[in-house]
One Martini backbone bead per residue (centre of mass of N, CA, C, O) as a GRO file, in nm:
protein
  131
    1UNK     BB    1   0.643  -0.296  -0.903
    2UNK     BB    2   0.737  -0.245  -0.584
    3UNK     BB    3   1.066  -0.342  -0.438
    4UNK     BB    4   1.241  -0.547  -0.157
    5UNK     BB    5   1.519  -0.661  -0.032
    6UNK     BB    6   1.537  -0.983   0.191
    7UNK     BB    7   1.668  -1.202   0.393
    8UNK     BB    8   1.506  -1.491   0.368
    9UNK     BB    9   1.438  -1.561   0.668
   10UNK     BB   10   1.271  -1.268   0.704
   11UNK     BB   11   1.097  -1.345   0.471
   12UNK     BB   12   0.993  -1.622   0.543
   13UNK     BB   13   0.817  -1.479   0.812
   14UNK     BB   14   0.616  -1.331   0.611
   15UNK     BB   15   0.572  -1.597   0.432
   16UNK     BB   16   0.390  -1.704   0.710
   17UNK     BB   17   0.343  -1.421   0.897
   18UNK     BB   18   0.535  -1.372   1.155
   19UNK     BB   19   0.562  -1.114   1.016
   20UNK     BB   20   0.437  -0.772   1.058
   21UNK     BB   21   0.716  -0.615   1.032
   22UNK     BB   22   0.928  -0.410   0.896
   23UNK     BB   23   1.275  -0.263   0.946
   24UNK     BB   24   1.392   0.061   0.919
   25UNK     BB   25   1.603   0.381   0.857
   26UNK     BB   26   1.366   0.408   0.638
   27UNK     BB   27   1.123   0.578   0.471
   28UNK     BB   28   0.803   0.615   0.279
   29UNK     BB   29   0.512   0.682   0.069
   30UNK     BB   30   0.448   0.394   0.011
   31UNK     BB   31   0.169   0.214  -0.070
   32UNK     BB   32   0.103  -0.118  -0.067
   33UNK     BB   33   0.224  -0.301  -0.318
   34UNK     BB   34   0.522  -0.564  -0.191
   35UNK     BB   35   0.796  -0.681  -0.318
   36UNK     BB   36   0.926  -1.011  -0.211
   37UNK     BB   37   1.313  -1.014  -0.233
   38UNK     BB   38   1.536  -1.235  -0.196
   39UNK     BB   39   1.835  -1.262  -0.160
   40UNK     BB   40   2.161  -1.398  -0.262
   41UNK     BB   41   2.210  -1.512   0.042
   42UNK     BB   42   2.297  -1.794   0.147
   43UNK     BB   43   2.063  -1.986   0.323
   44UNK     BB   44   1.989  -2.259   0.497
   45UNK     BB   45   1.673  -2.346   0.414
   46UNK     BB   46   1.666  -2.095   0.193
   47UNK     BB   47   1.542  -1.882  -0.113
   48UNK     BB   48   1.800  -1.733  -0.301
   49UNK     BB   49   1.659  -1.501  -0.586
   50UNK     BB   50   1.327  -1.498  -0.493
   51UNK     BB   51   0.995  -1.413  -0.546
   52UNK     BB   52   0.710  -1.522  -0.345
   53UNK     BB   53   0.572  -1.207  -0.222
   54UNK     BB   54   0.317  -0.986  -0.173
   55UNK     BB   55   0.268  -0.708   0.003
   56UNK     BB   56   0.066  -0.452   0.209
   57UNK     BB   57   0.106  -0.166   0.296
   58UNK     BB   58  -0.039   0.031   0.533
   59UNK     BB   59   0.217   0.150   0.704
   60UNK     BB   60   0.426   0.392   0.880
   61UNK     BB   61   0.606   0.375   1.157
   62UNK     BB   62   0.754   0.582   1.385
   63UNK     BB   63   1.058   0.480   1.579
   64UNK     BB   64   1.265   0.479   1.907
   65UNK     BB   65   1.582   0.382   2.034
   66UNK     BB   66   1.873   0.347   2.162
   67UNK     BB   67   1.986   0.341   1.838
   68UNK     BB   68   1.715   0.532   1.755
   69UNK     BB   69   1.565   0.576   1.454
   70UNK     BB   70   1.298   0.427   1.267
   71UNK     BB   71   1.052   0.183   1.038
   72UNK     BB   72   0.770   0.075   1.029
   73UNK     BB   73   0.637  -0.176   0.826
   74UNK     BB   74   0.304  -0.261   0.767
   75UNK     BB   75   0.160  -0.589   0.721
   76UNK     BB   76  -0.067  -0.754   0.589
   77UNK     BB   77  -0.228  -1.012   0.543
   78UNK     BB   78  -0.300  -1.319   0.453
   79UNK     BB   79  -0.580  -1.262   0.201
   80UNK     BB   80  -0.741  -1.161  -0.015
   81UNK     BB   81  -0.680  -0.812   0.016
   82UNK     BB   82  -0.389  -0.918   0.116
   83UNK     BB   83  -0.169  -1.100   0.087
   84UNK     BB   84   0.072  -1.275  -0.100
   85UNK     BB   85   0.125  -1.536  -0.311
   86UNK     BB   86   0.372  -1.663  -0.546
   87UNK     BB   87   0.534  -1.733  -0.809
   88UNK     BB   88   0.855  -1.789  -0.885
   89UNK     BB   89   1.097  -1.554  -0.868
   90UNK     BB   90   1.374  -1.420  -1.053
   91UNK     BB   91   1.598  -1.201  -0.855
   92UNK     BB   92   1.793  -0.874  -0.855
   93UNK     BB   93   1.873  -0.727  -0.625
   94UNK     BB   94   1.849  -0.415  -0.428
   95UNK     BB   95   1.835  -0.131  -0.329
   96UNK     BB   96   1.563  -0.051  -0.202
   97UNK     BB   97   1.367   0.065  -0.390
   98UNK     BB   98   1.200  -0.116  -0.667
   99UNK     BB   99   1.146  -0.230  -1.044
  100UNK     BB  100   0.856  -0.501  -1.145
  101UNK     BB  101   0.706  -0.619  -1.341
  102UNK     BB  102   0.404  -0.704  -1.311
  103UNK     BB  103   0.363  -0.941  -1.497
  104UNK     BB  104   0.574  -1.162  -1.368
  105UNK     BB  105   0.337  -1.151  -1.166
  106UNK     BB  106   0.197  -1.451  -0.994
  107UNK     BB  107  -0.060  -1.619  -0.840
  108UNK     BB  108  -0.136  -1.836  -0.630
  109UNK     BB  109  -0.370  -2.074  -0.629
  110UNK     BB  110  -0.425  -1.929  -0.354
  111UNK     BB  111  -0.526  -1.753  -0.013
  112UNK     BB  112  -0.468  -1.985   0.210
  113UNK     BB  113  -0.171  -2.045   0.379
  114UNK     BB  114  -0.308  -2.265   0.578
  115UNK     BB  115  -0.343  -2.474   0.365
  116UNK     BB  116  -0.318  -2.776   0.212
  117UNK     BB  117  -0.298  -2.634  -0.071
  118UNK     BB  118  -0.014  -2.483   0.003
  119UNK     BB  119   0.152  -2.694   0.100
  120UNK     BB  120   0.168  -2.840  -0.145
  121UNK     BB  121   0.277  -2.642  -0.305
  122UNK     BB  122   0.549  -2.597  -0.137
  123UNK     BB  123   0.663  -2.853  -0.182
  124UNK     BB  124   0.658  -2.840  -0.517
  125UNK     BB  125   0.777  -2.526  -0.560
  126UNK     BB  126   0.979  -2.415  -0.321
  127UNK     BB  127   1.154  -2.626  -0.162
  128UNK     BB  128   1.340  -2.685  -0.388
  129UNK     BB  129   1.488  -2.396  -0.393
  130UNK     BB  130   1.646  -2.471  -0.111
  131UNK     BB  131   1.985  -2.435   0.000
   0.00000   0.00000   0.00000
């Protein structure tokens, strides 16, 4: 799967729904599934160093402002058929797209990320690895 370093702040705003767009200075042919890995840099209350959810690329649009040309990544919600939590991955984060073998990432056992269920699981299995 093609994956993506982003600082785990910024992370964290993709995998609870409310950011859905990230933003580059490059755009990409890729569309569909893409692997979000939180960078090793360490921010207080945030799990840096591993992948902890799959976003799903719809479009990438371009757009400029004052300080120049940019490209929107346009993020799937999360729901059965697009965006999705899984189990954490420690990755070695890189520049740009790079690939993480498919096997390594496992889905979250729900699909609904605001139910009683996903909130249980990240208290039980994401919440300790926060630095």
């Amino acid at each position: 799967m093609k994956a993506l370093s982003i600082r785990s702040d910024y992370a964290a705003e993709i995998m609870n729904g409310t950011k859905t767009e990230e933003y580059r200075t490059w755009s990409t042919k890729h569309r569909g599934e893409l692997l979000i890995c939180n960078t090793a840099k360490k921010i207080h209350g945030f799990v840096p160093g591993y992948a902890l959810c799959v976003v799903r690329i719809t479009d990438i649009e371009q757009r400029e402002d004052d300080e120049g040309r940019y490209y929107a990544w346009k993020i799937a919600p999360f729901t059965r058929n697009g965006s999705y939590w899984i189990e954490p991955l420690p990755i070695k984060g890189r520049l740009g797209l790079f690939n993480v073998d498919d096997r390594l990432i496992k889905r979250a056992p729900f699909t609904e990320i605001h139910s009683r269920n996903a909130k249980e699981w990240f208290e039980r299995v994401i919440a300790p690895l926060r630095y």
